[in-house]
VEXLODREN-438274 format. One record per residue: residue number from 1; residue in one letter; x, y, z of N, C-alpha, C, O in turn. Coordinates in nm, 2 decimals, always signed. Layout:
// residues N
[pt NUM,"A",[X,Y,Z],[X,Y,Z],[X,Y,Z],[X,Y,Z]];
...
This chain:
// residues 170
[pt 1,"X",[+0.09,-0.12,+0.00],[+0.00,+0.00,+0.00],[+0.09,+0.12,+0.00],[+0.20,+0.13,+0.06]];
[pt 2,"X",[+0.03,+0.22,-0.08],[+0.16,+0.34,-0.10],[+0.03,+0.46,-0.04],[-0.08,+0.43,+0.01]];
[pt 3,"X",[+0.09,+0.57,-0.08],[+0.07,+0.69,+0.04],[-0.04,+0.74,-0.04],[-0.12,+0.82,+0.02]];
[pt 4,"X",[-0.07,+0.70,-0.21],[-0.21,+0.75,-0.24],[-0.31,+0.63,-0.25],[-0.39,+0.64,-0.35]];
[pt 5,"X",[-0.30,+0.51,-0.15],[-0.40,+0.45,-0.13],[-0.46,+0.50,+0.06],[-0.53,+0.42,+0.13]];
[pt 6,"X",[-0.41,+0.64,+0.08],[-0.43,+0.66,+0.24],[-0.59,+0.69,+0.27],[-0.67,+0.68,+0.36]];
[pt 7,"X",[-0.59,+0.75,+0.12],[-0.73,+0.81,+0.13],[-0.85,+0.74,+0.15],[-0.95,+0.78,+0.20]];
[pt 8,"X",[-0.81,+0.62,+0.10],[-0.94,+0.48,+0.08],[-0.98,+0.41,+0.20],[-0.91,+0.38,+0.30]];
[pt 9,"X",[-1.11,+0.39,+0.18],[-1.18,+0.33,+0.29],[-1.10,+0.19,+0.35],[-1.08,+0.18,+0.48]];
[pt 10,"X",[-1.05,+0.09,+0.25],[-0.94,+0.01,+0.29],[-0.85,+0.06,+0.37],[-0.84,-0.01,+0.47]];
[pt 11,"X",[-0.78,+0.15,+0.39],[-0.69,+0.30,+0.49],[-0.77,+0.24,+0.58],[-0.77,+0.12,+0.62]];
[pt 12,"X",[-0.86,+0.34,+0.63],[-0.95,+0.38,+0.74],[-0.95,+0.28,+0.85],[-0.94,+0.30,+0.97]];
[pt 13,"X",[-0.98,+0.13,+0.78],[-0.97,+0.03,+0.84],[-0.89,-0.04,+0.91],[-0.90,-0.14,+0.98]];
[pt 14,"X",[-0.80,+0.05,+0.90],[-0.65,-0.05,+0.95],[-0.64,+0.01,+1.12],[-0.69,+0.11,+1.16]];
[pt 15,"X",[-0.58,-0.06,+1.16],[-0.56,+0.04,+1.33],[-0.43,+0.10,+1.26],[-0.36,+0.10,+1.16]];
[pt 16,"X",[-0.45,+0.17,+1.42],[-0.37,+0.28,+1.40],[-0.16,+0.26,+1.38],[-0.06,+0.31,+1.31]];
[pt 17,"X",[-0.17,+0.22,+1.44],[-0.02,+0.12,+1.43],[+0.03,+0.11,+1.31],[+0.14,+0.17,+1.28]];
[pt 18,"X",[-0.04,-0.01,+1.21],[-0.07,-0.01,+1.09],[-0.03,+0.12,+1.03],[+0.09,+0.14,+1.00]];
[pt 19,"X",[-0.12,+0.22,+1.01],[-0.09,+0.35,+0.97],[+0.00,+0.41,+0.97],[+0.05,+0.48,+0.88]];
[pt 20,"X",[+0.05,+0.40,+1.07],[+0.20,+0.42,+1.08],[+0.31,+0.35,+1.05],[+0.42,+0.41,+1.04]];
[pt 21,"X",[+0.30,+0.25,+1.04],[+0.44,+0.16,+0.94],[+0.40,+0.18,+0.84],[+0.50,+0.20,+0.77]];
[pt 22,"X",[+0.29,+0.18,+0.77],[+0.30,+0.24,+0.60],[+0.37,+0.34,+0.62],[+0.49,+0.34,+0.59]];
[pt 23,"X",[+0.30,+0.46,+0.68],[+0.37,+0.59,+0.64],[+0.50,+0.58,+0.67],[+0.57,+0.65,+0.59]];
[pt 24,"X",[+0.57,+0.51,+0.76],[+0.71,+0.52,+0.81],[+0.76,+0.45,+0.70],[+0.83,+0.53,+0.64]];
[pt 25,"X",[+0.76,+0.31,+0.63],[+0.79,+0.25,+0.52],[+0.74,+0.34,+0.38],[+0.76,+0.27,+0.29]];
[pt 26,"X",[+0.68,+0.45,+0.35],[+0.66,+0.50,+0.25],[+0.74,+0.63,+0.25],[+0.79,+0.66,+0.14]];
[pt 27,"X",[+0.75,+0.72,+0.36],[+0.80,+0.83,+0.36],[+0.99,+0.76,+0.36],[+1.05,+0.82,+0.27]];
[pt 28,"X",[+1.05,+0.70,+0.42],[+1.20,+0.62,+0.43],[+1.27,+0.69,+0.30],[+1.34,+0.79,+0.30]];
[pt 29,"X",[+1.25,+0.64,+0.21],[+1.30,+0.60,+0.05],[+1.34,+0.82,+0.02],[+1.43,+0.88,-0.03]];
[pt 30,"X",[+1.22,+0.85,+0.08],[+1.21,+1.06,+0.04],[+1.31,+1.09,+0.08],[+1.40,+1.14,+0.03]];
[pt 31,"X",[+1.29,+1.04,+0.23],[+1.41,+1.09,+0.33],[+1.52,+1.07,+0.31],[+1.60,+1.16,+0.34]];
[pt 32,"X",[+1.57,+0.95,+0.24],[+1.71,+0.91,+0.23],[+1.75,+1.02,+0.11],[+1.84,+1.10,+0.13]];
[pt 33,"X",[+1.66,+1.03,-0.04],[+1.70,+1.08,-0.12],[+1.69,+1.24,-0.09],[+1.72,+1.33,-0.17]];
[pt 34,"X",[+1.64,+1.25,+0.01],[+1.65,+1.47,+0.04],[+1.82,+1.44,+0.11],[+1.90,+1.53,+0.08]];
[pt 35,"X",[+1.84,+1.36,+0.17],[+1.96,+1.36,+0.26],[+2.06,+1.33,+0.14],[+2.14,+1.43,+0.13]];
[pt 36,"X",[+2.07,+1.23,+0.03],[+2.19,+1.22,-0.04],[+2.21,+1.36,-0.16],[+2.30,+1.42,-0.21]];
[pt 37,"X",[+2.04,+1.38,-0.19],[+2.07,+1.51,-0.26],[+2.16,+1.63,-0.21],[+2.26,+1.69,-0.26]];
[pt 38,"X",[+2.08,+1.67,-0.07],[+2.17,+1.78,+0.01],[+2.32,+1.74,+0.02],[+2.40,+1.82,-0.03]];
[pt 39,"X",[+2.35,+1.66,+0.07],[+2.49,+1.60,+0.04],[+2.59,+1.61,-0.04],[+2.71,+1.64,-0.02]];
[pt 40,"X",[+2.53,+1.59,-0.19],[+2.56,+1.64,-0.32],[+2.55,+1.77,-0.40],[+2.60,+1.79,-0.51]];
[pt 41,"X",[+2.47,+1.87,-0.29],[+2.43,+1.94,-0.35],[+2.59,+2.06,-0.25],[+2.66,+2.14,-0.31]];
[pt 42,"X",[+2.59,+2.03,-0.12],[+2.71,+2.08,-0.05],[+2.83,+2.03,-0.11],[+2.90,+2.12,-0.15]];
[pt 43,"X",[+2.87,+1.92,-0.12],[+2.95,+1.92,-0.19],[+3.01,+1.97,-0.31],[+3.12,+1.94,-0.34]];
[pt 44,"X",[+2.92,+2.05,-0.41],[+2.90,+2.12,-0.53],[+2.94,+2.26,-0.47],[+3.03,+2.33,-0.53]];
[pt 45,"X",[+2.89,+2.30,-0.37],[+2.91,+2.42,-0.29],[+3.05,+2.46,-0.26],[+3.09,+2.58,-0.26]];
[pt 46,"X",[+3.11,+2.35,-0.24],[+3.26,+2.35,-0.19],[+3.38,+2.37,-0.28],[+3.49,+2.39,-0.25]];
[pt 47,"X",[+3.33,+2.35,-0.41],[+3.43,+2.32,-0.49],[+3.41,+2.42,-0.60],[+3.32,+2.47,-0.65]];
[pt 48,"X",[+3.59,+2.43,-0.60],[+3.62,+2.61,-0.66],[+3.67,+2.56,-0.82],[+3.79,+2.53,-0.83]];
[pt 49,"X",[+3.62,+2.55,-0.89],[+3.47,+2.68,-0.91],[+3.35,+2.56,-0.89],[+3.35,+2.44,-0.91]];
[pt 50,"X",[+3.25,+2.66,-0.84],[+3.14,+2.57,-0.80],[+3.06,+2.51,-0.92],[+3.04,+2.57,-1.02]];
[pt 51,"X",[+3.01,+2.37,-0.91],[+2.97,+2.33,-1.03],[+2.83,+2.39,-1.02],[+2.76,+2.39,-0.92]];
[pt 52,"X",[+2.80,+2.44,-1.11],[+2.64,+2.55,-1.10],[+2.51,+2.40,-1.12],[+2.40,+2.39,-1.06]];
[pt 53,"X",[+2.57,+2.30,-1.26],[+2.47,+2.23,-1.34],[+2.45,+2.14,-1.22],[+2.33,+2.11,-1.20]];
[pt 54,"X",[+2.54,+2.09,-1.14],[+2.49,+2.04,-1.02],[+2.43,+2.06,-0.91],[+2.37,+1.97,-0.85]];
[pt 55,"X",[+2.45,+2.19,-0.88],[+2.34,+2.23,-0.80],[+2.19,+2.27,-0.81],[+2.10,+2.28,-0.74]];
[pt 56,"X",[+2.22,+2.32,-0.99],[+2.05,+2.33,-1.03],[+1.96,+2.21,-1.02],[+1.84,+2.19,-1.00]];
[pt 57,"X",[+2.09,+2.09,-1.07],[+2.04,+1.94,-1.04],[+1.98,+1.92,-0.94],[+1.86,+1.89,-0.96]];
[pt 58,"X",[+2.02,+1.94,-0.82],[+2.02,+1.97,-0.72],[+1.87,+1.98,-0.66],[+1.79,+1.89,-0.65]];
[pt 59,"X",[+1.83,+2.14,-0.64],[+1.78,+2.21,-0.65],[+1.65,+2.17,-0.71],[+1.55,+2.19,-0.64]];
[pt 60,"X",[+1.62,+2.12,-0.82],[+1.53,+2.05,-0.88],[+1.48,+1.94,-0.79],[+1.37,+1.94,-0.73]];
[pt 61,"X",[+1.62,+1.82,-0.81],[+1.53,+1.73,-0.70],[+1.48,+1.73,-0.62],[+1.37,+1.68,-0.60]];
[pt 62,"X",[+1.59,+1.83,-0.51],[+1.52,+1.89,-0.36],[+1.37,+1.95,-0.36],[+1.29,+1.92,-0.27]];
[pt 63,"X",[+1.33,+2.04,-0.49],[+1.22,+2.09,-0.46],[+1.09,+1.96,-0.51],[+0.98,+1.95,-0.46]];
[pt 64,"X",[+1.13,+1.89,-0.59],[+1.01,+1.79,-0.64],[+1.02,+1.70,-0.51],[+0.92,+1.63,-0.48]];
[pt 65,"X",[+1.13,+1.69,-0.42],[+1.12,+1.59,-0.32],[+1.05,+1.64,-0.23],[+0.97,+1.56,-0.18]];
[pt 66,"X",[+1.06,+1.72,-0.19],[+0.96,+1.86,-0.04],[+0.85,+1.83,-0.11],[+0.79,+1.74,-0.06]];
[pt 67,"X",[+0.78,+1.89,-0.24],[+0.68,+1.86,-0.29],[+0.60,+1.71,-0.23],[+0.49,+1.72,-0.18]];
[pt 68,"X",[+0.65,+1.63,-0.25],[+0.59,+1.49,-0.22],[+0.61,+1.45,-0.10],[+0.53,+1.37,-0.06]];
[pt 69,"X",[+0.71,+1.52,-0.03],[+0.70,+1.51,+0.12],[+0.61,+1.56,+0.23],[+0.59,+1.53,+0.35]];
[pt 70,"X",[+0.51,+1.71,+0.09],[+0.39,+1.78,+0.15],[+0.28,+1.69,+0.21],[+0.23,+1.71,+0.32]];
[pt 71,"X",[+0.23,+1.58,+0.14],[+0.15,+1.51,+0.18],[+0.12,+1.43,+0.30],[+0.03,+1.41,+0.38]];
[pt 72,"X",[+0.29,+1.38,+0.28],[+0.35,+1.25,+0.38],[+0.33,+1.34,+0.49],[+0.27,+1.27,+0.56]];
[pt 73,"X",[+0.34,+1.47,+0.56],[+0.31,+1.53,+0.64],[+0.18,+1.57,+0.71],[+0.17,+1.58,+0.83]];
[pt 74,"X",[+0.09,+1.59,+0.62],[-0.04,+1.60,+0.60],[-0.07,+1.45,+0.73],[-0.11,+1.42,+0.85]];
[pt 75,"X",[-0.02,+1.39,+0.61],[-0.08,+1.19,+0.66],[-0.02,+1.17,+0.83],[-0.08,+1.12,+0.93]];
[pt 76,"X",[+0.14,+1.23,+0.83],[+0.16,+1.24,+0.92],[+0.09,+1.31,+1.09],[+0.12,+1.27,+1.20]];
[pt 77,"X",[+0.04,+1.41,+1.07],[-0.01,+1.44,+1.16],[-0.20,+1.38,+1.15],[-0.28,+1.36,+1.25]];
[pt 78,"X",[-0.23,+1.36,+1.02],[-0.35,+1.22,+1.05],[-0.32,+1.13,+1.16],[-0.38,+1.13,+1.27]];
[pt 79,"X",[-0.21,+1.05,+1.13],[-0.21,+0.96,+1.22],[-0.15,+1.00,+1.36],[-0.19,+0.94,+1.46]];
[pt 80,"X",[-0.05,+1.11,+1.39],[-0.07,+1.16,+1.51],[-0.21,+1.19,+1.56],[-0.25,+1.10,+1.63]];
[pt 81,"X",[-0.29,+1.28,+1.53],[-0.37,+1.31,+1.58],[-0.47,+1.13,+1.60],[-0.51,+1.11,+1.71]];
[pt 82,"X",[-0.47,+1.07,+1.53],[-0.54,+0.92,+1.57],[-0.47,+0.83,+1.70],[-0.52,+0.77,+1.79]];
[pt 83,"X",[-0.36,+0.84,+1.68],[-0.24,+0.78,+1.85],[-0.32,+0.88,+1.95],[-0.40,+0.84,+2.03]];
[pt 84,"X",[-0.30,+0.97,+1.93],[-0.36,+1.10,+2.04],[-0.49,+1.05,+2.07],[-0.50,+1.01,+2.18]];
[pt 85,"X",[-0.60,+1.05,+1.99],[-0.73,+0.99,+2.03],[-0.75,+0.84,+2.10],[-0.82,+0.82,+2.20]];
[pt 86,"X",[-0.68,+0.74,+2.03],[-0.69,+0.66,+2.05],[-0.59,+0.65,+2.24],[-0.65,+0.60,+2.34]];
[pt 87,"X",[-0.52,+0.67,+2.26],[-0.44,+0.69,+2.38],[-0.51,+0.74,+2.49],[-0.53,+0.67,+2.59]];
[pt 88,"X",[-0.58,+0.89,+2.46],[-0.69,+0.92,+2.52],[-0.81,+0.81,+2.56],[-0.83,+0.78,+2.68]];
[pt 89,"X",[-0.89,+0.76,+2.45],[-1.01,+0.65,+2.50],[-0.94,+0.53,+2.57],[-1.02,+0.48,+2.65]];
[pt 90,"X",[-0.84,+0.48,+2.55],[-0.78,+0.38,+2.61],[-0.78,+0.40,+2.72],[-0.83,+0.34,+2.81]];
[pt 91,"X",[-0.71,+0.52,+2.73],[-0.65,+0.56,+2.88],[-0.82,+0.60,+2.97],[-0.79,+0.57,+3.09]];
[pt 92,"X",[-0.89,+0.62,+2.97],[-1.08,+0.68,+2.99],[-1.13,+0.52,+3.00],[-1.15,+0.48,+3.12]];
[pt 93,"X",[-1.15,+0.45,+2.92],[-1.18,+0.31,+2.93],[-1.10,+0.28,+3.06],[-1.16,+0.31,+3.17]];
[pt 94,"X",[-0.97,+0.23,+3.08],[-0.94,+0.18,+3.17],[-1.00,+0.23,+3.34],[-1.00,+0.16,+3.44]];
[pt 95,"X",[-1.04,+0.37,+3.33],[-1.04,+0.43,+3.43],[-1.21,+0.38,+3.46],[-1.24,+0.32,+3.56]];
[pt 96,"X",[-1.30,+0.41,+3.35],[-1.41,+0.33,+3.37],[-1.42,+0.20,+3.47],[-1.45,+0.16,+3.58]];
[pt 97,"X",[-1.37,+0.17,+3.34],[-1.33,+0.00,+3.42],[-1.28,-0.01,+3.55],[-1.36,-0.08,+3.61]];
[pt 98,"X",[-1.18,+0.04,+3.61],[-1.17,+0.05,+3.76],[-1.21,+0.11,+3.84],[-1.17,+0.11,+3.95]];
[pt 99,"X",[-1.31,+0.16,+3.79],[-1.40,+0.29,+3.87],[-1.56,+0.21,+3.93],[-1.63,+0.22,+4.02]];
[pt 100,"X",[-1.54,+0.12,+3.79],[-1.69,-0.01,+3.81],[-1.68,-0.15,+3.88],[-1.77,-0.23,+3.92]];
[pt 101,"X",[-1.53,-0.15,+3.89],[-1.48,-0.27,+3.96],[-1.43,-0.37,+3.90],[-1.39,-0.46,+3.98]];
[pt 102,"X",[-1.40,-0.38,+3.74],[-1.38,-0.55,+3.70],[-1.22,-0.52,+3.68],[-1.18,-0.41,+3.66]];
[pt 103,"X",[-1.16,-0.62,+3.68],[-1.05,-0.66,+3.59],[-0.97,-0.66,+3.48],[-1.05,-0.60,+3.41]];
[pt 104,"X",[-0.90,-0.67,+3.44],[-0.85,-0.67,+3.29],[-0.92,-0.79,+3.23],[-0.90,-0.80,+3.11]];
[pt 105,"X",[-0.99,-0.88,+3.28],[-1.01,-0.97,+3.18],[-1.20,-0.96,+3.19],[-1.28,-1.03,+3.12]];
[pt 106,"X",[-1.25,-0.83,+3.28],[-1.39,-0.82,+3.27],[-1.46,-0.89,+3.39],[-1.58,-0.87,+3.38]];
[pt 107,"X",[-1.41,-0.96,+3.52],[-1.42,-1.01,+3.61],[-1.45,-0.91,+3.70],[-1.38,-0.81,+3.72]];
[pt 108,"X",[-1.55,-0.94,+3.77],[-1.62,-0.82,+3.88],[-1.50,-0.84,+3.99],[-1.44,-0.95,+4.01]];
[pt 109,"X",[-1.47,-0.69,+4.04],[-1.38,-0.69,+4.17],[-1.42,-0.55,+4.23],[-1.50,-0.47,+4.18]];
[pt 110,"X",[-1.35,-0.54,+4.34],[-1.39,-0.39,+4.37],[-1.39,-0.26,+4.32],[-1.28,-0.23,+4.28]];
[pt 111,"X",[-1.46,-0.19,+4.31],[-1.44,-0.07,+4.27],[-1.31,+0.03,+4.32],[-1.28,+0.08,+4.43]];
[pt 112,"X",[-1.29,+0.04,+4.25],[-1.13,+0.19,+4.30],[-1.20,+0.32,+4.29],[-1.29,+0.33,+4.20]];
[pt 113,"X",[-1.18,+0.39,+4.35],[-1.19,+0.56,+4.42],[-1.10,+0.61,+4.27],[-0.98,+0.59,+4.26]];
[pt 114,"X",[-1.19,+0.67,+4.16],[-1.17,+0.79,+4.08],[-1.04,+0.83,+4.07],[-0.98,+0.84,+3.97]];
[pt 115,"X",[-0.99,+0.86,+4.21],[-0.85,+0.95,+4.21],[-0.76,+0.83,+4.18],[-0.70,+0.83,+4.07]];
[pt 116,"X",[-0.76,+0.71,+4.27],[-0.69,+0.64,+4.23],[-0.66,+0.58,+4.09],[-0.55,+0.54,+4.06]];
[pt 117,"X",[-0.78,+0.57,+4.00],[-0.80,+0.54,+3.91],[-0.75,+0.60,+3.77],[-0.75,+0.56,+3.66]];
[pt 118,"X",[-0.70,+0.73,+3.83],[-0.67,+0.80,+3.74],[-0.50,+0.77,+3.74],[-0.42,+0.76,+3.65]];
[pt 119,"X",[-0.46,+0.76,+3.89],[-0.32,+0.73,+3.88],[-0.26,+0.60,+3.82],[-0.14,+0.58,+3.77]];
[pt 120,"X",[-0.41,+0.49,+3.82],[-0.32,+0.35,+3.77],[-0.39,+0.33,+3.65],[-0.37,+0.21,+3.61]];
[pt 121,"X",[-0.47,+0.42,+3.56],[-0.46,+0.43,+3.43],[-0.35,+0.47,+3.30],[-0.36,+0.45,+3.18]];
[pt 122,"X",[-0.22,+0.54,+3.41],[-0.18,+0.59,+3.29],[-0.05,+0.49,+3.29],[+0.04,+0.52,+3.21]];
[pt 123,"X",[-0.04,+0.37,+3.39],[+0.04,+0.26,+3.36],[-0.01,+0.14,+3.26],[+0.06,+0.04,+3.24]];
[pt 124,"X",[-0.10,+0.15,+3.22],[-0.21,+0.06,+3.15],[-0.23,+0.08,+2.99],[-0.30,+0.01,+2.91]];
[pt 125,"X",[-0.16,+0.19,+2.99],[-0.15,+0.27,+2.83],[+0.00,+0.26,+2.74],[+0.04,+0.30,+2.63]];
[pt 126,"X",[+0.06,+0.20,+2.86],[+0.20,+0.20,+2.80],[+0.23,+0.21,+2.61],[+0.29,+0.29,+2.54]];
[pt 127,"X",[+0.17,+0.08,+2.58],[+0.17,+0.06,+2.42],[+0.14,+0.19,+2.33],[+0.21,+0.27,+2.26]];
[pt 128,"X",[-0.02,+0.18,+2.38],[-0.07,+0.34,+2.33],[+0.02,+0.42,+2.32],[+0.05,+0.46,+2.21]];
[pt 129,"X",[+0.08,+0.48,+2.42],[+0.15,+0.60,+2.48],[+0.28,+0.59,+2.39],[+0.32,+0.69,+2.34]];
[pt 130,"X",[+0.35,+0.47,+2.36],[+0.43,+0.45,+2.27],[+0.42,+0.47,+2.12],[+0.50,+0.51,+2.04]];
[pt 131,"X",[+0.25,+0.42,+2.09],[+0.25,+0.43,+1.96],[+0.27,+0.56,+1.92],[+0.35,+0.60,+1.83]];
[pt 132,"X",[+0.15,+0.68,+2.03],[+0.18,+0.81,+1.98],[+0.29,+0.86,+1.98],[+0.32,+0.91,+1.87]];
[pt 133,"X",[+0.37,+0.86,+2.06],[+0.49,+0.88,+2.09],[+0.57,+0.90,+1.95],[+0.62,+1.01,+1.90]];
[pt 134,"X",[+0.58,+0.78,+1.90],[+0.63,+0.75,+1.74],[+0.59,+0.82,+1.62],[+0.64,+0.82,+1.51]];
[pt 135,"X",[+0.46,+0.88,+1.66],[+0.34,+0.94,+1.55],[+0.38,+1.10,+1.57],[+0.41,+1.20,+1.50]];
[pt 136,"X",[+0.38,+1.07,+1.70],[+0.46,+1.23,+1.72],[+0.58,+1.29,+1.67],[+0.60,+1.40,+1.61]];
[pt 137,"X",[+0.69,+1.17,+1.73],[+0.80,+1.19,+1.64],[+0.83,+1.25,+1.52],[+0.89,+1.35,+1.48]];
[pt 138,"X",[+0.75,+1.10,+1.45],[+0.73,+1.12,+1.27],[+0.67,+1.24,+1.21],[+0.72,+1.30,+1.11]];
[pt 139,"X",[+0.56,+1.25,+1.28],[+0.50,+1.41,+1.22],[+0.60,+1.51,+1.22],[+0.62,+1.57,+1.12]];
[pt 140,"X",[+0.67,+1.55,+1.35],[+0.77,+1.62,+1.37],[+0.93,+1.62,+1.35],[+1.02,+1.69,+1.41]];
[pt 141,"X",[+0.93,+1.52,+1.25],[+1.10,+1.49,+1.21],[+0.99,+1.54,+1.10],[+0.96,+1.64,+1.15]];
[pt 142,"X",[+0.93,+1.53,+1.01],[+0.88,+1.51,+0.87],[+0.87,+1.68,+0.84],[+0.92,+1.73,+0.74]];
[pt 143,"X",[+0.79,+1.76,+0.97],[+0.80,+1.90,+0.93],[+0.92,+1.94,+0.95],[+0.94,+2.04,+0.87]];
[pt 144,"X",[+1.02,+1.93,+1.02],[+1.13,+1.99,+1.03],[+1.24,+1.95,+0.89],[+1.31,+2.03,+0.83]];
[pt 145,"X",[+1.21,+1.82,+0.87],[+1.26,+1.83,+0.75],[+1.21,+1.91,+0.60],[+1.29,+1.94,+0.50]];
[pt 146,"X",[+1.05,+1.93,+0.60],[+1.04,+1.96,+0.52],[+1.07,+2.14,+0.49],[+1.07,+2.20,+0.38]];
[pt 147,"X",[+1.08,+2.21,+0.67],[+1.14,+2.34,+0.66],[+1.27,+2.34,+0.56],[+1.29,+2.39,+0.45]];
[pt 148,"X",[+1.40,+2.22,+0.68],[+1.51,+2.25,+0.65],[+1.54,+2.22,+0.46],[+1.61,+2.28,+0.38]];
[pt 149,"X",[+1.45,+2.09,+0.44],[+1.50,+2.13,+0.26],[+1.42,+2.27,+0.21],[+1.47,+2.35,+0.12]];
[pt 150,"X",[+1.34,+2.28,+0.25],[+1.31,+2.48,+0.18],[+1.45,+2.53,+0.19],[+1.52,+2.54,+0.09]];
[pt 151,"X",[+1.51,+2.57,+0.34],[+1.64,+2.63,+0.36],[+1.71,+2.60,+0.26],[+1.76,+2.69,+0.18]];
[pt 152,"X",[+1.73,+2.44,+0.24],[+1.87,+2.39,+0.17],[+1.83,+2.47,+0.01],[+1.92,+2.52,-0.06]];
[pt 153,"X",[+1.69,+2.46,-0.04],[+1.64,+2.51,-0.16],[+1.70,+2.65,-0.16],[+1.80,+2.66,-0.22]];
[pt 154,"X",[+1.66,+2.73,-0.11],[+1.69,+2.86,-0.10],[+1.87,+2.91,-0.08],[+1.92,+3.03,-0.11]];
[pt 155,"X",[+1.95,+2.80,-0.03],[+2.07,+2.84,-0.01],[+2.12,+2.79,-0.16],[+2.21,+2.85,-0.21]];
[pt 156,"X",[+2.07,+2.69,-0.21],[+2.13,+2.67,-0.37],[+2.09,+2.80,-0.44],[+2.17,+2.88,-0.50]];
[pt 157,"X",[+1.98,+2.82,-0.43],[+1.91,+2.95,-0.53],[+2.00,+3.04,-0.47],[+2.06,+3.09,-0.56]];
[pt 158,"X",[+2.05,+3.12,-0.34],[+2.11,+3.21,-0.34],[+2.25,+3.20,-0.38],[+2.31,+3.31,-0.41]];
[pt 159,"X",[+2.32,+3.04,-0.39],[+2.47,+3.07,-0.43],[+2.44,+3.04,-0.58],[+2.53,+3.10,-0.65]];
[pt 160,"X",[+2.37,+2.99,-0.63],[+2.34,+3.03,-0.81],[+2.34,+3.16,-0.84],[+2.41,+3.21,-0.93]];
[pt 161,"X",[+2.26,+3.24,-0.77],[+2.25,+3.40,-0.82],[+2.40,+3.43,-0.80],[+2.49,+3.46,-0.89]];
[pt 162,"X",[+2.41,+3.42,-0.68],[+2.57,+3.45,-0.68],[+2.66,+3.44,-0.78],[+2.72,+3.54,-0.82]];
[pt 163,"X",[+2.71,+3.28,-0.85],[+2.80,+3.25,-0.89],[+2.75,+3.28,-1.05],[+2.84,+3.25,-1.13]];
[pt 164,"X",[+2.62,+3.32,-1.11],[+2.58,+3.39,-1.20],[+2.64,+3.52,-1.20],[+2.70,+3.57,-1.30]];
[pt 165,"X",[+2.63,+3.58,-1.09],[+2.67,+3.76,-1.10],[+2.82,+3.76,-1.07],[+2.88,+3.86,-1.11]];
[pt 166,"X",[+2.87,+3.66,-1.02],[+3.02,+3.66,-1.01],[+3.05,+3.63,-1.19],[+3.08,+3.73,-1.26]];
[pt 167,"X",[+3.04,+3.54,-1.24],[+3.02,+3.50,-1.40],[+3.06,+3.64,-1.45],[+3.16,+3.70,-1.49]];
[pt 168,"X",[+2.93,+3.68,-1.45],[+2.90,+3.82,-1.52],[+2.98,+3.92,-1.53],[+2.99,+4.00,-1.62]];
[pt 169,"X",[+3.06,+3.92,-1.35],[+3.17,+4.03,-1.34],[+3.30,+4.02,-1.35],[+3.39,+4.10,-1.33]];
[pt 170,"X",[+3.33,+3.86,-1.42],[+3.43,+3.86,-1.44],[+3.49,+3.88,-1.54],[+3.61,+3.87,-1.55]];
């Protein structure tokens, strides 16, 4: 499944977990190629005289790559915002449940006092609390990267103008 089957009712279906190893397995492959382009694109930077045709290369890829990384972001905070929900009802259910008296397995037992309930709910979410955790991450490694390749875009476009007007005045 790829990142434009997210939209589909098939999607919707999946838990949330799920959702996130696609997106983590579909967004991978962007990531590597914004990282080896920047790479190559610094290295072009470095070298006297700067090669210009490689960094417009550059520059191209970087921006068609942010381009397609817009989405993967989008999807990414979908599925944060679903960890978040789902963590939430998990965490509310459990407190129910100890608040009425049963067990983990649905077995009547005493009821727990609210306050308490609230303190031994949020040991009971661990998984949950991890999934978001991850969703969070991802959303927020995904926009940060998708700032810093803007930057990296804009630092090729400023040393092109440059080494154009240098050209010019020589």
């Amino acid at each position: 499944m790829s990142i434009d089957d997210l939209s589909t009712a098939k999607y919707a279906d999946l838990p949330c977990e799920e959702k996130l190893r696609l997106l983590e397995d579909d967004v991978m492959p962007i990531v590597k190629d914004i990282s080896r382009h920047t790479i190559k694109a610094r290295k072009a930077m470095e070298q006297n005289p700067v090669t210009t045709l490689v960094l417009s290369n550059a520059q191209v890829d970087l921006a068609i790559l942010n381009q397609r990384l817009g989405e993967r972001v989008a999807w990414a905070g979908a599925v944060e915002r679903e960890a978040d929900n789902l963590l939430s009802t998990v965490r509310e259910r459990h407190k129910v449940r100890l608040t009425q008296g049963y067990d983990e397995d649905g077995v009547k037992t005493k009821p727990i006092a609210a306050g308490v309930a609230d303190s031994m709910k949020v040991g009971l979410v661990e998984a949950e609390h991890d999934l978001w955790n991850r969703a969070k991450h991802m959303h927020e490694r995904l926009k940060y990267l998708r700032t810093s390749t803007d930057k990296t875009i804009d630092t090729i476009r400023s040393k092109l103008t440059y080494e154009r007007a240098d050209l010019r005045n020589a």
